[in-house]
C-alpha positions, 0 to 999 in steps of 0.5 A, a space after each residue: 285217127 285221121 292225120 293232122 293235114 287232112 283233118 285240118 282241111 276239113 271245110 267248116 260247117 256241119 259234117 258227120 252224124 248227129 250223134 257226133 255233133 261236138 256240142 251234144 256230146 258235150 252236153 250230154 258227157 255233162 249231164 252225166 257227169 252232174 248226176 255222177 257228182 250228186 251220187 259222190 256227194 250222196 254216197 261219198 263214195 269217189 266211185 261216180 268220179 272216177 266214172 264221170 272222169 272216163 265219160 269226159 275223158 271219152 267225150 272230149 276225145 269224140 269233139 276232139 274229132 270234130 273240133 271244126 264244129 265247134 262254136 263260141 255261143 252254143 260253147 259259152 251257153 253249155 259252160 254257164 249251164 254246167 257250171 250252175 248245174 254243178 253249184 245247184 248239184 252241191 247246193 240240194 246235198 249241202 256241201 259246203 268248204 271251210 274256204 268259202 263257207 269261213 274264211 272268205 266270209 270272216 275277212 269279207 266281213 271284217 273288211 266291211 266292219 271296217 277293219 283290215 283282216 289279218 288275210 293270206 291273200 292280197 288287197 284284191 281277194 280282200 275286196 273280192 271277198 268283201 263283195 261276196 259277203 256283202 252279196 251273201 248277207 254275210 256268208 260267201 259260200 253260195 256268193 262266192 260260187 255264184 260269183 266265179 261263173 262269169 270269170 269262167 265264162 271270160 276265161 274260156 272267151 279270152 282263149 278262143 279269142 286266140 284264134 288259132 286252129 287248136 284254140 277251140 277245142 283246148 278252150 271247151 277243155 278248160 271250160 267243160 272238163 269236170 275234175 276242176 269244177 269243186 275248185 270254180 265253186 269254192 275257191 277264187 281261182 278263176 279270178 285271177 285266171 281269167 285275168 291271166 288270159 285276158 291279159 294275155 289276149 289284149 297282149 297279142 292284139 297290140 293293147 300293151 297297156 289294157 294288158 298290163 292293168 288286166 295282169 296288175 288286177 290279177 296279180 292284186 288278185 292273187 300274185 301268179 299273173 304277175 309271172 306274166 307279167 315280169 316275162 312280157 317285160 322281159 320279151 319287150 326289152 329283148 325285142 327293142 320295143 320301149 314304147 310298149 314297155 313303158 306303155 305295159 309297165 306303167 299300167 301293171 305297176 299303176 293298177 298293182 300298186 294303187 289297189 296296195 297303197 290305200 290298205 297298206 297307209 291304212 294297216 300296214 301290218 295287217 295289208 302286209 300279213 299275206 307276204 309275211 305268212 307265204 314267206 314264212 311257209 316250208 314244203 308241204 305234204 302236197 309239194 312235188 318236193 315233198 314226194 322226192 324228199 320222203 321216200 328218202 326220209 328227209 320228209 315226214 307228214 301227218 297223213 290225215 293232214 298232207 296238206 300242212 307244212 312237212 317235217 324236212 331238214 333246214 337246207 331244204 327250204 332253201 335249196 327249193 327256192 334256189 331250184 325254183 330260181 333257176 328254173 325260172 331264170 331258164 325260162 326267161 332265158 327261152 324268153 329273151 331268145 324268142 325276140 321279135 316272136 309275139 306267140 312264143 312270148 304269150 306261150 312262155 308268159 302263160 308257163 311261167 305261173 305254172 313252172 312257179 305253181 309246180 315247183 313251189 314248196 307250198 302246192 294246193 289243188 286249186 292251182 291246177 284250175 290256172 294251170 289247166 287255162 295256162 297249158 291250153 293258151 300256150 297249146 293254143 299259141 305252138 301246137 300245129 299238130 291235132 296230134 300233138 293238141 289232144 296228147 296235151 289234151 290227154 295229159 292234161 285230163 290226166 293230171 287235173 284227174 289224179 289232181 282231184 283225187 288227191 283232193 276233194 275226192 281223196 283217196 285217203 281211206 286206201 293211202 293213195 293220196 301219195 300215188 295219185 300226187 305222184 302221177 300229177 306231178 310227173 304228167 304235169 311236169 312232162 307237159 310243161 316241158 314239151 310246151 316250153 320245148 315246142 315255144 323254144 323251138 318255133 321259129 320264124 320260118 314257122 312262123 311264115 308258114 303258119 300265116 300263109 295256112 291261116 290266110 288260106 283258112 281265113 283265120 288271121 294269125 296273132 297281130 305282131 304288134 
């Protein structure tokens, strides 16, 4: 393993034998895995996953090792095709979800019909969904998939827009890593996700205001961006700067309320039903706090269905809201301290969805795909260490893998969902504390030293206004 320095001086331009070359490997690694999810869904046997998952695992470290030669074009032009690839793959074997295939169509449907649905998201999945009913002549299974790929295309975008050393490669793993690739074609994750990184991109390049309507869309979306959101304030209060807190706030506020106010005029109770049906869910058979609390016998779930909300004593429903809140009150905490500090501020606005994610009593494995992106800005944002880069690679890999064998590719039949759940959640919880740890940590001397190494590699650090 070479060390982090001489790797990192490494001249740009090609190197090494062809075989190496990072975008072949990862097309090839691609390949593989499409053929390994057509025989999944042919035998349905999880077997091939597993298969596809070492192959990945195998290639991503390979271009971990040659990450200099990575480039944006040949990346985005592998990640359009992959992503097609994998649509096409489950399109010929007709499988299909009760997400995409019934309820993103019943309530786009019914928007168009002209009635306001009785919908578990927010206004803009709503018109989200409304759209890819209309595209899909009624049904968004097909539109909804279709519809995901230039998200994904922007999120990856927006991260190697960072422009930092570690940026590319955790980049290309967001964009090419196949155990979040049921999730891109039948849930609306990407969405808000490449909204998230988007937001925070325009937010390190000084564009306050783009920044904050980008999170509002998000957050209009589906809440999560809105974390973001709420701990840039929080950063710009800290660090004295009103302008571009007016300028943040203003736009948030304007664009998240604006897409509300019309719903909410025209059926309040139906634009409000979403809020009402999250706050009103207890801890699910999914949740970290499920794990904790059953083998204590304080959790009971219906095996078959681990995803509905789990048997638990009154008192647990609030004390995980309560652990919730202090957990993020610590956070914004690391927030206020890292005044004056832009990347440490981006980084912790990037955790925070992923602390709320991890730690909330409702947990689904779609979140994993914004998880995934959040890890790699924030990586791409602290991490100086190549070292350090691929074991965050690495933990990632692991958690969205034991993640996907909880679900699609359940191990239900061998009653491992609960193993495999348990080492998502200890990998998931250990990597957002190194993060968090490294961000509470950087400081400004750091911070001189990595501006005087990107002046020398001609790679311009993050703006600091």
């Amino acid at each position: 393993m070479r060390g982090p320095e001489s790797a990192e001086r490494r001249p740009e331009g090609p190197s090494g034998p062809v075989w190496t070359e990072p975008h072949l490997v990862l097309a090839v690694s691609a390949t593989i895995v499409l053929a390994c999810e057509l025989l999944t869904q042919e035998s349905g046997s999880s077997a091939p996953m597993m298969l596809a998952a070492v192959i990945a695992f195998a290639a991503f470290v390979l271009v971990w090792r040659e990450q200099e030669r990575l480039r944006l074009a040949p990346l985005l032009g592998l990640t359009l095709a992959f992503q097609l690839g994998w649509i096409a793959v489950d399109l010929a074997v007709g499988l299909e979800s009760f997400d995409s295939e019934i309820l993103y169509s019943r309530w786009g449907n019914e928007l168009l019909d002209g009635r306001y649905p009785e919908a578990q998201y927010p206004p803009g999945a709503v018109l989200l969904f409304a759209l890819e009913a209309w595209l899909g002549g009624g049904g968004a299974r097909t539109s909804n998939a279709l519809v995901m790929v230039p998200f994904q295309l922007v999120g990856v975008a927006a991260i190697w827009a960072l422009r930092t050393r570690t940026a590319p490669w955790l980049a290309a793993l967001v964009a090419l890593w196949p155990m979040n690739a049921f999730f891109w074609e039948f849930r609306f994750d990407l969405v808000p996700t490449a909204l998230l990184a988007l937001g925070l991109l325009l937010a390190a390049r000084g564009r306050w205001g783009l920044s904050g309507a980008a999170l509002g869309v998000g957050a209009a979306v589906k809440w999560i961006p809105g974390f973001s959101f709420v701990f840039l304030a929080l950063w710009l209060l800290a660090s004295r700067r009103p302008r571009e807190l007016r300028a943040h706030t203003a736009a948030f506020v304007a664009v998240f309320v604006g897409l509300h106010v019309p719903f909410l005029l025209w059926s309040f109770d139906e634009a409000t039903y979403a809020y009402r049906y999250f706050s009103g869910q207890g801890i699910t058979g999914e949740s970290v706090w499920y794990l904790l609390l059953s083998p204590l016998g304080r959790a009971t779930v219906n095996e078959r269905e681990f995803w509905l909300p789990a048997d638990v004593p009154s008192w647990a429903d609030p004390l995980v809201v309560v652990a919730q809140a202090v957990l993020l009150l610590g956070l914004a905490a690391t927030a206020w301290r890292a005044r004056g500090r832009l990347h440490a501020a981006l980084g912790i606005a990037a955790i925070a969805p992923v602390v709320f994610l991890l730690t909330n009593r409702i947990f689904s494995p779609q979140y994993l795909v914004t998880i995934l992106a959040a890890w790699a800005i924030a990586g791409a944002l602290v991490i100086e260490s190549r070292r350090t880069q691929l074991a965050v690679g690495i933990s990632a890999m692991i958690a969205t893998t034991a993640n996907a064998f909880v679900y699609p590719y359940t191990l239900q039949q061998l009653n491992l969902w609960k193993a495999t759940s348990a080492v998502l959640f200890a990998v998931a919880l250990t990597t957002t504390a190194v993060l968090v740890r490294l961000l509470d940590a950087t400081d400004h001397k750091r911070g001189r030293r990595r501006y005087a190494r990107d002046r020398a590699l001609r790679t311009p650090p993050l703006s600091p206004r």
